[in-house]
KENU-662983 format. One record per residue: residue number from 0; residue in one letter; chain; x negated, y, z of N, C-alpha, C in turn. Coordinates in pm, whole numbers. Each point is the difference from the previous one (the first is absolute). Layout:
BEGIN
    k  r  c      nX      nY      nZ     caX     caY     caZ      cX      cY      cZ
  NUM  a  A       X       Y       Z       X       Y       Z       X       Y       Z
...
! end
This chain:
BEGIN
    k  r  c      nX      nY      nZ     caX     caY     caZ      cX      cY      cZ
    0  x  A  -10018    7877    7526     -78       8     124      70     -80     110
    1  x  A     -92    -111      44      61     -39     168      86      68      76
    2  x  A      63     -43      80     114      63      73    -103      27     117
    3  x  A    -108     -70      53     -40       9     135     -74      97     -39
    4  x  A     -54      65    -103    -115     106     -81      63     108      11
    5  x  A     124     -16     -34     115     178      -9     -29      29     158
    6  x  A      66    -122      85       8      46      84    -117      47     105
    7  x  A     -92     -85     -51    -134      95      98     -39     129     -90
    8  x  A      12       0     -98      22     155     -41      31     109      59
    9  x  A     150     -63      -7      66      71      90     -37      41     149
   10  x  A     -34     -68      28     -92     -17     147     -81     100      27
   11  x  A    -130      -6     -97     -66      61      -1      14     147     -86
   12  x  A     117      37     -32      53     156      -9      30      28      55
   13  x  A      58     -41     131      89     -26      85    -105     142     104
   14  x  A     -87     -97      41     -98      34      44     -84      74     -29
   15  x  A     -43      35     -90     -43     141     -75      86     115      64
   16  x  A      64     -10     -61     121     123      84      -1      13     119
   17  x  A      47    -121     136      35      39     137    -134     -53      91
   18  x  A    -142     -51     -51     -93     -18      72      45    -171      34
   19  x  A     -84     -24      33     -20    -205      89      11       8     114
   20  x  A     103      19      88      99      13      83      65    -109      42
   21  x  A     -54     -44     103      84    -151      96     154      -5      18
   22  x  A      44     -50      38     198      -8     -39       0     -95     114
   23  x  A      34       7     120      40       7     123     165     -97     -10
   24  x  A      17    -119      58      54     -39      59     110     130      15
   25  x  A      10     102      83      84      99     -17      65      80    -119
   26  x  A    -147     -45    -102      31     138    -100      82    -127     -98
   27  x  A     -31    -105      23      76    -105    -119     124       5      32
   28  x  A      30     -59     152     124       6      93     108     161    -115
   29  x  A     -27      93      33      37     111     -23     -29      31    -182
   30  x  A     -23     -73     -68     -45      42    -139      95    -112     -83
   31  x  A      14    -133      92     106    -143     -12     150      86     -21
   32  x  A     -18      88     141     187      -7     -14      19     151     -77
   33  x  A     -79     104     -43      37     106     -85       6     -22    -141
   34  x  A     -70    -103     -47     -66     -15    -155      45    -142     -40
   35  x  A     -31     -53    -141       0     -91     -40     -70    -119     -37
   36  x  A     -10    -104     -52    -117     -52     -67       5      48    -146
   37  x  A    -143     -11     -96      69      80    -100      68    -106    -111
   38  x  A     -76    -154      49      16    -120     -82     191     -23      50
   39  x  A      32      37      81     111     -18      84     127      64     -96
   40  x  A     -37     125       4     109     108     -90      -6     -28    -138
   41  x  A    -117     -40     -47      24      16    -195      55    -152      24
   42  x  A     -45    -129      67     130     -78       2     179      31     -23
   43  x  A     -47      68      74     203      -3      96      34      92    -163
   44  x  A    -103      66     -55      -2     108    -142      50     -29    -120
   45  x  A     -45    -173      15     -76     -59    -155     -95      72     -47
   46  x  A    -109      52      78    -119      66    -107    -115     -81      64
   47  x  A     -98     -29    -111    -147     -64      55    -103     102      75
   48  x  A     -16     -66     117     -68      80      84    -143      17     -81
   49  x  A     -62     -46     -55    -125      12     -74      16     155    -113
   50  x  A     150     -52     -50      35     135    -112     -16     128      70
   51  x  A      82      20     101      13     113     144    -148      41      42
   52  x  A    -120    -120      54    -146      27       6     -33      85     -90
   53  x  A      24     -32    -108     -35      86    -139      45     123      -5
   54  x  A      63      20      26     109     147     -12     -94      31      84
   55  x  A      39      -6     125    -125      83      99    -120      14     -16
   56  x  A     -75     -97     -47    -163      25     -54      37     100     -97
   57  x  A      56      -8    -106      14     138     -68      70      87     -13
   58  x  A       6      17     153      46     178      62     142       4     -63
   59  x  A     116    -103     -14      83      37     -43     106     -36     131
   60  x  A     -33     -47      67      74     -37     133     -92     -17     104
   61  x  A      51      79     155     -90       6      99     -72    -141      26
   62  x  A    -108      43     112     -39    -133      28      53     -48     109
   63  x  A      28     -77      88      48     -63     115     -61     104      89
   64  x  A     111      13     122      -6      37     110     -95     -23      91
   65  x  A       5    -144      42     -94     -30      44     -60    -120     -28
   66  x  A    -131     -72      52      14    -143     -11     -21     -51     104
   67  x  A      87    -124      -6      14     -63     190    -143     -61     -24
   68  x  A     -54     -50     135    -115     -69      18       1    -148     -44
   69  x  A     130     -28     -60     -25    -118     -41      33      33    -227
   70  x  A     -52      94       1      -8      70    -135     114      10     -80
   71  x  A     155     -13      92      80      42     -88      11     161     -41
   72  x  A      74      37     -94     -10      93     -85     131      60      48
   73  x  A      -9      88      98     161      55      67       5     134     -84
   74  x  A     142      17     -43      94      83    -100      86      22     100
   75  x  A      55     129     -34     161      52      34      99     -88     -94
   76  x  A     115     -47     100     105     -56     -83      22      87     -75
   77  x  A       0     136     -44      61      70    -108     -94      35     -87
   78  x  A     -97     -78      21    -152      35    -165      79      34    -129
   79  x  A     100     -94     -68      28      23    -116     148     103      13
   80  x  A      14      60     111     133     105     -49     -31      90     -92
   81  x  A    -153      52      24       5     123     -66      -4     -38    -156
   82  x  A     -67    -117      -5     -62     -54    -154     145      -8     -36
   83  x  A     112     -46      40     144     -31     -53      25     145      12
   84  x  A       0      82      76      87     151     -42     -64      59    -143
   85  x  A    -152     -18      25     -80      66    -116      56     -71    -181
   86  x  A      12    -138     -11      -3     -71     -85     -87    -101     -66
   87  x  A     -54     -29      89    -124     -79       4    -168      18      34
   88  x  A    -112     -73      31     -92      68      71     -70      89     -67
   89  x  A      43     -12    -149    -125      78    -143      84     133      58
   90  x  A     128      42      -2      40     136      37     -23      11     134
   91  x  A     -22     -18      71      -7      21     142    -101     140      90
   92  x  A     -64      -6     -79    -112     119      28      42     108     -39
   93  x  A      54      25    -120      61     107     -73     143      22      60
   94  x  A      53     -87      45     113      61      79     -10      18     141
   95  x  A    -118     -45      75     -10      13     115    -128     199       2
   96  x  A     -35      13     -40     -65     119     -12      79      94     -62
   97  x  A      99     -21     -87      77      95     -34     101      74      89
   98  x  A      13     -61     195      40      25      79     -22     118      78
   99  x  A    -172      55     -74     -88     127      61      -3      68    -103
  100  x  A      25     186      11       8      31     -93    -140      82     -33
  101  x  A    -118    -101      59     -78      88     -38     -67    -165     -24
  102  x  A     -84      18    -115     -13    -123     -95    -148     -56      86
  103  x  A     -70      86      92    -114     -65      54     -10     -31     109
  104  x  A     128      32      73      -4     -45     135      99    -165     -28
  105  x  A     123     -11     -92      49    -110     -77    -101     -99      25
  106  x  A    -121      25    -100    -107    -112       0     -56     -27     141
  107  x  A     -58     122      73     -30     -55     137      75     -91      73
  108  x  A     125      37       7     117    -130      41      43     -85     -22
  109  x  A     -49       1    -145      16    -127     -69    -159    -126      47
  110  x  A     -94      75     -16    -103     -49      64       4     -90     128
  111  x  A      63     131      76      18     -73     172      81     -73     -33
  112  x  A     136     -42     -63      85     -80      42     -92    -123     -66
  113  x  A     -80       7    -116     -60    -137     -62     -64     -48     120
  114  x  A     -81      53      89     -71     -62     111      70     -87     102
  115  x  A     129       8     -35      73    -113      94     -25      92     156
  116  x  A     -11     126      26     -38      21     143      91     106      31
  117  x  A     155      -1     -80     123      67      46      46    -129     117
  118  x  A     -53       2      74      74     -89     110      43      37     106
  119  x  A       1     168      17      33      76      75     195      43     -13
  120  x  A      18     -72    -116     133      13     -50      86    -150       0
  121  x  A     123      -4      63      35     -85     -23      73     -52    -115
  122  x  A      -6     120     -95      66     -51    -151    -100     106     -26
  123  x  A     -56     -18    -128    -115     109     -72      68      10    -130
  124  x  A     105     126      -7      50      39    -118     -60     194     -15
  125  x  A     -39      31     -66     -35     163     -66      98      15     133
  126  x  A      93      38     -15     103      92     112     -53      18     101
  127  x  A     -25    -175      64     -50     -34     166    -161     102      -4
  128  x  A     -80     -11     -79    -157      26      -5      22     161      28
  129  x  A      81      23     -77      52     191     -12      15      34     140
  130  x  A     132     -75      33      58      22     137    -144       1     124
  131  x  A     -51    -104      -4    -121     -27     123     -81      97     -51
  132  x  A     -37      78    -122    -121      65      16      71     147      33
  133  x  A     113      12     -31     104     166      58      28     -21     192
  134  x  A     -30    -118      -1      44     -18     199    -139     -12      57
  135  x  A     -79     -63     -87    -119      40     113     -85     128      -7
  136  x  A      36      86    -116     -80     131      11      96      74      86
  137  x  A     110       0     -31      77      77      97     -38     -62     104
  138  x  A       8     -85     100     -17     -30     118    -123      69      48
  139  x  A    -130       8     -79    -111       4       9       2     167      21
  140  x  A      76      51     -96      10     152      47      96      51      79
  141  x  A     104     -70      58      99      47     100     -84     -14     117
  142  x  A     -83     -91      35     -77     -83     110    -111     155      23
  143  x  A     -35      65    -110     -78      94      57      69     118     -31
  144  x  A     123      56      25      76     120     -55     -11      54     153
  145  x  A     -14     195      16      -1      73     119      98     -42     100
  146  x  A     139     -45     -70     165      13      73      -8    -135      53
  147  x  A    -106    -112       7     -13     -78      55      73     -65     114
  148  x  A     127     -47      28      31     -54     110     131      57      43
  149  x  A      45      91     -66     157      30      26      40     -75     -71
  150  x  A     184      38      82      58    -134     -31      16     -54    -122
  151  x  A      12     107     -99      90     -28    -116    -135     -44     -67
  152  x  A    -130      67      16     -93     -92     -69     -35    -167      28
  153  x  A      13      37     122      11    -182      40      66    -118     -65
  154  x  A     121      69     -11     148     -57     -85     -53       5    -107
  155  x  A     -82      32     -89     -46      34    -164     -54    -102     -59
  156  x  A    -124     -32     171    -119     -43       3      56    -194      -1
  157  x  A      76      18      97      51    -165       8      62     -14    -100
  158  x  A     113      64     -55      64     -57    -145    -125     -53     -49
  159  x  A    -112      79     -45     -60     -24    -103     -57    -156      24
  160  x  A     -77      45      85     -57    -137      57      52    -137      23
  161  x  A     166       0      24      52     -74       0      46     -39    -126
  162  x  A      -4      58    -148      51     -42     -92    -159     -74     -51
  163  x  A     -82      56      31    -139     -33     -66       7    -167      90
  164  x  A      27     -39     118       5    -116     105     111     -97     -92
  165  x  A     109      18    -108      53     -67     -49     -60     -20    -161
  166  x  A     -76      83     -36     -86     -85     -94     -75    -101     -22
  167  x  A    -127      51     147    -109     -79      26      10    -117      83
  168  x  A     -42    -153     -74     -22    -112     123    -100      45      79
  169  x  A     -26    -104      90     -97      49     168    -127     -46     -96
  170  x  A     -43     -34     -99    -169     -22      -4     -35     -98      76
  171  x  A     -88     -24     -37    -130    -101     112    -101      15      -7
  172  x  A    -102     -94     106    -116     107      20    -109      -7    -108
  173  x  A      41    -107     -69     -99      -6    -176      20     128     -57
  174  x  A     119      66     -26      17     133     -32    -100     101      14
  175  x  A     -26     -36     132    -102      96      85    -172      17     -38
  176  x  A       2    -133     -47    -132     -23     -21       8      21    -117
  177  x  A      89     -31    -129      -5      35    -139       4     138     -34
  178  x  A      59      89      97      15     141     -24     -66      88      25
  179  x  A     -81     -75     113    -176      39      62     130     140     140
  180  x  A      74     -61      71      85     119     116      85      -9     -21
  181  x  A      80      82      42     151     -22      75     102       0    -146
  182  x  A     119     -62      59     101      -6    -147      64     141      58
  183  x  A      91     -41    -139      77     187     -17     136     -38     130
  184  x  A      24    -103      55     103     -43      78     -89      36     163
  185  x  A    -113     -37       6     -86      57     100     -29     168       5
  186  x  A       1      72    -101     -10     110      35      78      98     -30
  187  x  A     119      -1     -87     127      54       9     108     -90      64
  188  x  A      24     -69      47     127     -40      78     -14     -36     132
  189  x  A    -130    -108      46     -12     -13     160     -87      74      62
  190  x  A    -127      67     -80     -62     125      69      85     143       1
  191  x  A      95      24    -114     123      99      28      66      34     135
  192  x  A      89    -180      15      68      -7     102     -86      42     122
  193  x  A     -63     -64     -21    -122       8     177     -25     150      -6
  194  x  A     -37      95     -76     -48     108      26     121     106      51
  195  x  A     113     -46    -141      91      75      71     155     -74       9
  196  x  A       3     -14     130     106    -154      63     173     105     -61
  197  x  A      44     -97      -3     146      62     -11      58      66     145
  198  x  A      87     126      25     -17      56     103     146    -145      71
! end
């Protein structure tokens, strides 16, 4: 298959998933300096970016992050860590779900991470996904607990928030529109702070 065929493929899965969504001068600006190209990295790799297309069309490696408006295919510099911890991309699923010990929520996460739309993480390893989904329910239920606003809850409340603020990059506003509302950085960390300021 054509290389320009994978890649509008790709394109157009792309898009299936996060909706046909404009990419802003801002959101490229900001998507340029977090991410990669994906033709860029399997270079610097030695792997054929066409082979990599493939993997991702068949759900064996996420799809790109985002795509700039001039249709590059932006990746996290660390796409292939996990495939190297796992042992290659055929094991990769099976060792990345074997991280949950409950075998159907595994697949759900395995799902989301195929969608390429962990971009809420600045490294997307099982641990990080664990960690952000244990900091934002807690946040979410400290934020409405009775003891609300003494000190030591305050102190609880910012750790948390502040460790969840060293996971997550700032997003952009394509985010916004792909997610259909606010990111998880908009409503556990700067709607947090604002509601309840550090004393």
């Amino acid at each position: 298959m054509p290389e320009t065929d994978l890649k509008q493929q790709l394109a157009e899965r792309f898009r299936e998933v996060n909706g046909d969504h404009p990419m802003t001068a801002a959101d490229d600006a900001y998507v340029s300096a977090q991410f990669v190209v994906l033709e860029d990295l399997c270079a610097a790799r030695g792997l054929d970016a066409d082979a990599v297309r493939r993997l991702m069309l068949g759900q064996r490696l996420p799809l790109p992050g985002y795509l700039r408006s001039d249709g590059a295919e932006m990746v996290p510099a660390d796409l292939f860590a996990l495939v190297d911890e796992a042992g290659g991309a055929e094991q990769l699923e099976a060792w990345f779900t074997a991280h949950w010990a409950d075998p159907v929520t595994g697949k759900a996460e395995w799902n989301a991470y195929l969608s390429g739309q962990y971009v809420c993480l600045h490294s997307v390893t099982p641990a990080a996904v664990q960690r952000k989904d244990h900091l934002t329910t807690a946040i979410g239920a400290a934020a409405n607990e009775p003891h609300a606003s003494s000190a030591q809850w305050l102190e609880r409340l910012h750790a948390l928030v502040d460790e969840l603020d060293t996971l997550e990059p700032a997003f952009t506003a394509y985010d916004r529109l792909r997610f259909g509302g606010p990111t998880s950085r908009d409503t556990c960390i700067d709607a947090i702070r604002a509601r309840f300021p550090r004393p």
